[in-house]
N, C-alpha and C positions, 0 to 999 in steps of 0.2 A: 859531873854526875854520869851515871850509866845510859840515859837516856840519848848523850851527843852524838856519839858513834851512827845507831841510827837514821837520825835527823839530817848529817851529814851524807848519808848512804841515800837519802830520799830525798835529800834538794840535788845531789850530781846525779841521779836517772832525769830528774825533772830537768834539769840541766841541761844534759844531752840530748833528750827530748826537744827541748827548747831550738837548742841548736840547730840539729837537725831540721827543723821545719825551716829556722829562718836560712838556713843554708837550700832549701829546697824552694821556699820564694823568690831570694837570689835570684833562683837560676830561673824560674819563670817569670822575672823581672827581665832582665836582662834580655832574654828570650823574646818579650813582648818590643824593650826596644829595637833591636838591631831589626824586627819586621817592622817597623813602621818609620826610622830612620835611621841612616848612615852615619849620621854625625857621628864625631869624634868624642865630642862631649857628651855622655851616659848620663851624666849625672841630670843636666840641663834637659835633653830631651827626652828623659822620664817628666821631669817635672813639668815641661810645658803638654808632653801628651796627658796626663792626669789632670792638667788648669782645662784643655779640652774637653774632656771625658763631662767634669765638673759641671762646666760653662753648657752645655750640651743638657746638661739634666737639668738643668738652673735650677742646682741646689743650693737651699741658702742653709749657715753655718749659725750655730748659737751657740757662742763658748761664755763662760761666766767665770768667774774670783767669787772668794769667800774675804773678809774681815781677815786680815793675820792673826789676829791670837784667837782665833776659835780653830778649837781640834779636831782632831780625825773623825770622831762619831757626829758632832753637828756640822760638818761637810756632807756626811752621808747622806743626813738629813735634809741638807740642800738640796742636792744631788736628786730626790725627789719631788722636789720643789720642781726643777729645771726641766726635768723628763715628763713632768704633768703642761707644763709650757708647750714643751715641743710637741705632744700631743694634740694642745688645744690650735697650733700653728698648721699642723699635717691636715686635718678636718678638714678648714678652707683651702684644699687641694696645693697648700705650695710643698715642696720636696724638702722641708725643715731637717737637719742632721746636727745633735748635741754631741758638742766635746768635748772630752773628759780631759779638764783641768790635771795636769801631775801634781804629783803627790811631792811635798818637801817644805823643810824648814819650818813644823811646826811646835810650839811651845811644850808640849811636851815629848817630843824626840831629839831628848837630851843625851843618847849614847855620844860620849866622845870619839871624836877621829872615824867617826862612818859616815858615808860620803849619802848624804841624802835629800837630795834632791832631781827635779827632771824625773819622776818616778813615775811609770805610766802607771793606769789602773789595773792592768794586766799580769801585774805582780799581785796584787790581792784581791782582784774578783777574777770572774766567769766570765770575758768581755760576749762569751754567743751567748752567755744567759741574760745577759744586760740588752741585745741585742731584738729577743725576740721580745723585750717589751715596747723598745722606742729603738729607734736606728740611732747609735754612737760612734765616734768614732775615738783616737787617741790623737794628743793633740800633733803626733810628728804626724800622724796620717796626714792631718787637719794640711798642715803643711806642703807635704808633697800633691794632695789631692785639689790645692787651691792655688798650688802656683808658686810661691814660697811664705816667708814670714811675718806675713801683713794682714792688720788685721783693718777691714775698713769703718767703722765705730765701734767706741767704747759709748757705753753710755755708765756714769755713777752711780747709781741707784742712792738716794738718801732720802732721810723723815724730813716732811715739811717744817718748817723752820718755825713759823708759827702752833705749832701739834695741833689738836684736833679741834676744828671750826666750833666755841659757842661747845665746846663738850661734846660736838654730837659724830660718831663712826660714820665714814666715809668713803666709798672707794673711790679713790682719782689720783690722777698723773700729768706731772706736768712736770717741762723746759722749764729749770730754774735756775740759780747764779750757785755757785759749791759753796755748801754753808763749810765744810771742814778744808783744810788745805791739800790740794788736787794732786795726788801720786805721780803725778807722771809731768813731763817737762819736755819741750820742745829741743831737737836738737839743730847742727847748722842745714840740716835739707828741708828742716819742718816737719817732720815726722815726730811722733811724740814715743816717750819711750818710757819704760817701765819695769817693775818686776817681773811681768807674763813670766812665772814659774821657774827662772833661773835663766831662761831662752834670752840673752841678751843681746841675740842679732833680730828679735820682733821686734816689731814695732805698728802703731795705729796712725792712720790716718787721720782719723776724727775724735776729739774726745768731749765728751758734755755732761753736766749734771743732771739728775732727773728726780725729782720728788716721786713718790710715791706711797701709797697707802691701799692696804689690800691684799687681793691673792694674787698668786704669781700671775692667773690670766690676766689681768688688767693690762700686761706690758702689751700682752696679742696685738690691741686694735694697733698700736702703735708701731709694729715691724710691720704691718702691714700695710700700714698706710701714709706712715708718715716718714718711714725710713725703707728704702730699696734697694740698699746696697747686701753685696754677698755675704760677708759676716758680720757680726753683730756678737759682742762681746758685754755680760752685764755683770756689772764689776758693785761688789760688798750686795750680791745676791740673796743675801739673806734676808735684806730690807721684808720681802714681800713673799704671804706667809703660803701658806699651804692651798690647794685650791678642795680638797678632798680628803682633806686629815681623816685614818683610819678609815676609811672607804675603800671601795672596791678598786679604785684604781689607785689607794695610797699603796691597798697592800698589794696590787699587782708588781707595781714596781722594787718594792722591797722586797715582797719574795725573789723577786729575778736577782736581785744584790747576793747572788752565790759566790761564798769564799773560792779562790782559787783552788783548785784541789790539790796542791803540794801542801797548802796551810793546813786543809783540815787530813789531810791522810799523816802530816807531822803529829796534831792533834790527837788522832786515832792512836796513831802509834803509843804516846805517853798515857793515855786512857787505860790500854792493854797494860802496860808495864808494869802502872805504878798505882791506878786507883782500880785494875783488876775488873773493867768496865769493856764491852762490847757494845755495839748496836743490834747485834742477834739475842743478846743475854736482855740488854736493858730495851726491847723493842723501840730503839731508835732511827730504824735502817732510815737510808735517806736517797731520795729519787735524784738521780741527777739531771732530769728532765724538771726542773721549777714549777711548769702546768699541769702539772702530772702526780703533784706534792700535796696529798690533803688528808691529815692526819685528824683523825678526830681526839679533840681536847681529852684527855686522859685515859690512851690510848699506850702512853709513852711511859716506861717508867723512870726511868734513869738509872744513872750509873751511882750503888752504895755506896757516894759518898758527896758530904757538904761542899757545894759551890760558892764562895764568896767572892764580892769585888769590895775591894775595903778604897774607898780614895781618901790621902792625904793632904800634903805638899799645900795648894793653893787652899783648898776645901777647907783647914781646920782654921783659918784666918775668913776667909768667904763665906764660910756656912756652919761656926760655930754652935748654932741654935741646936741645929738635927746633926752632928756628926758626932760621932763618939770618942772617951778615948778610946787606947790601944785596950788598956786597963775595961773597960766598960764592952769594947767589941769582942773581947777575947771570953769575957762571961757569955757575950751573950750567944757566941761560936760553941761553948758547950753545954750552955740549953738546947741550942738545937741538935747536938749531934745527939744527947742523951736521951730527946722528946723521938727522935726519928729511928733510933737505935743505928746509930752509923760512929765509925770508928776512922773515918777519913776526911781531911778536908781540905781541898782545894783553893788555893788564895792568890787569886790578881790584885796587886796592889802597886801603888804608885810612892809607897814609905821609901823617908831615906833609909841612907843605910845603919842610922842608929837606931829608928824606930824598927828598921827589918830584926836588925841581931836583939831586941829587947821582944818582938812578937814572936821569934824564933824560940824565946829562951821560954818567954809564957804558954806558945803553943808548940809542942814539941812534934805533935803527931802532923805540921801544915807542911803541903805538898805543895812546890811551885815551878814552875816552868821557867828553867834560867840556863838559856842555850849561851854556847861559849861563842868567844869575842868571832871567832871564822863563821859559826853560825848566823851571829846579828848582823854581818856585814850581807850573807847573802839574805835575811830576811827582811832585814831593817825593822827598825823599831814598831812599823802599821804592822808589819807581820805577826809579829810577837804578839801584839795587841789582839790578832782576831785569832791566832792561836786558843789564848789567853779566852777569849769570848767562847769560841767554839767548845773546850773543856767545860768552863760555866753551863753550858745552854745545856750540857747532856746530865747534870749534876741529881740527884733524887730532889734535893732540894737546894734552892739557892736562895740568898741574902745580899742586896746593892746596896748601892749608896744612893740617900736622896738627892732629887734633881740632877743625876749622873745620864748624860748620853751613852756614857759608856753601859753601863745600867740597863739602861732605855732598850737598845741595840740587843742585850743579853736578852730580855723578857722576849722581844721579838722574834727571836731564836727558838727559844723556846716556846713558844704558839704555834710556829712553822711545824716544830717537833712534832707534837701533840703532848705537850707533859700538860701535867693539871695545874688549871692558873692557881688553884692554894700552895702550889711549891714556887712558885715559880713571882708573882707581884709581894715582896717583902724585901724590907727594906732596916739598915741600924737607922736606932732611935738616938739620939743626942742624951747625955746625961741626964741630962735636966729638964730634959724636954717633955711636957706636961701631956700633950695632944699628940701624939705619932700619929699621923694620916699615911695611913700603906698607898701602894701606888696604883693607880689606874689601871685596870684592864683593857685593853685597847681589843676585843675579840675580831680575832682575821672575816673580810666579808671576802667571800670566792667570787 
């Protein structure tokens, strides 16, 4: 398609850019060791001045895992789970710093032959936008700033084995025996070892099960007082749920979740090109300052033309009820373009490729973003993904899928925006499905 040429012209500036900087930390790395020692070995007395630096601030470290088969958007999700933790940890004056887990090896980043995994977060967000919410760091920082590859507790996070006492909700946490069979395995030094994100020379010193039930603060009293060591690693983090769902500080932290700016200027790019879409034209401009970002709810109009996320693959066997067919989403893709008066439409989907060539042949006018095999290798497949969202969010009007994070993430985009929540909360209906319930408005608190 016409659009690669570009895409490739704007990841080698970003590229070079890239470079560039890490070639100029290099040199002020280096720089910093030779003042502070002579050794021979660089590598070694970086790393033991930076365990000082650490040790010196006694910073303590809270890295976490997600579940393996959950995907990129309910990671996200986590991701503010964890950041509302480390907030509630900072308050009692200790010096709490969250790592960001890399990115790799999940269920649906299915490109063949692209190497993906060890992917820091810095490939798909803003790490100083992430930064000015909660102090993060990336897990090689995590690394060099702690000394090396060791992590000193894991703890499991799981549901009490007996579920909820007599029926009745509960918050509490408790040392208990692994109700599922325990990831990780001693090796001949005693250290225990594991996935830690493809990093195959970590490893933990401690590892234990933990019940839990609740919002994520519940773990607080617990780093605080029952565990004292420097990192602290909470592994199938999703056990424990939100402390502030849609609140002022859910959406602090989500607003700070800014796409890398190589994704959304790719993004922009294919907007201009192909759906004939600006942020001057569709009053979408967008702050690159996050606190700075307060659009009022339909304010925004978007860009003429229909945004869709259609999901397949696992969805039409998992969520039968509410999912459509091809046959059924593709009417209901020109209701709306004919109810909105729009002649374009935009489609993220997860179809294979015989449902792609069958919705190709039904909707002739659908536009999608299908960068070639050199491009996915520098984007990888999360890239593609929030490309893929970022077009959605700017869309006049848009249509997800039920119970889609992927979904989810898009709406949220769009309230950052300021588009109007009647374009923007809809969702396909399942054939047969009697009662469609549209999806929640979740409205940003500032």
């Amino acid at each position: 398609m016409a659009h690669r040429e570009p895409i490739t012209a704007l990841l080698l500036i970003f590229l070079r850019q890239s470079v560039l900087k890490y070639v100029l930390s290099a040199i002020l790395i280096c720089i910093s060791v030779v003042t502070v020692s002579t050794h021979d070995d660089v590598f070694s007395a970086s790393h033991a001045v930076n365990s000082q630096m650490a040790r010196a601030r006694d910073i303590r470290y809270l890295l976490y895992d997600v579940n393996p088969p959950e995907g990129f958007n309910l990671r996200r999700d986590v991701y503010i789970r964890m950041a509302s933790l480390v907030k509630t940890l900072r308050k009692d004056g200790e010096d709490w710093v969250l790592v960001l887990p890399p990115w790799g090896r999940l269920y649906h980043w299915q490109s063949p032959d692209i190497h993906q995994v060890r992917i820091p977060w810095g490939e798909f967000f803003s790490l100083p936008s992430l930064q000015v919410n909660v102090p993060v760091v990336e897990f090689e920082d995590f690394i060099a700033e702690s000394g090396g590859p060791f992590v000193d507790q894991v703890l499991v996070l799981q549901n009490y084995a007996e579920g909820w006492t007599d029926g009745k909700w509960e918050e509490k946490v408790d040392e208990r025996p692994c109700v599922d069979k325990l990831m990780y395995s001693k090796d001949q030094q005693g250290f225990y070892r594991g996935w830690f994100w493809g990093y195959e020379e970590t490893r933990a010193h401690k590892v234990m099960c933990m019940s839990a039930q609740g919002h994520a603060s519940i773990i607080a009293p617990v780093l605080h007082s029952n565990i004292t060591v420097t990192s602290v690693m909470l592994d199938r983090a999703e056990t424990v749920l939100h402390d502030h769902y849609a609140g002022k500080d859910y959406w602090s932290t989500r607003r700070s979740m800014v796409f890398a700016k190589h994704l959304r200027l790719i993004g922009d790019d294919f907007r201009a090109k192909y759906l004939n879409s600006t942020d001057d034209s569709d009053h979408t401009v967008y702050n690159e300052d996050w606190t700075r970002m307060k659009a009022e709810l339909g304010s925004a109009e978007g860009g003429a033309y229909l945004g869709v996320h259609l999901r397949r693959k696992d969805f039409i066997w998992g969520h039968r009820k509410d999912v459509p067919s091809l046959k059924g989403a593709v009417k209901k893709i020109r209701t709306l373009m004919k109810k909105h008066k729009l002649n374009k439409v935009f489609v993220a989907t997860d179809a294979d490729d015989e449902e792609l060539e069958d919705l190709k042949r039904m909707l002739p006018e659908m536009v999608r973003f299908e960068p070639t095999l050199k491009d996915l290798e520098l984007l990888k497949d999360g890239g593609v993904a929030i490309i893929d969202q970022w077009i959605c969010a700017h869309a006049r009007f848009f249509i997800g899928t039920s119970v889609s994070t992927f979904s989810f993430r898009i709406h949220e985009e769009r309230e950052i925006l300021g588009l109007d929540p009647k374009s923007t909360y809809n969702r396909f209906c399942g054939d047969q499905e009697k009662e469609c319930e549209q999806p929640t408005h979740w409205k940003i608190v500032y």
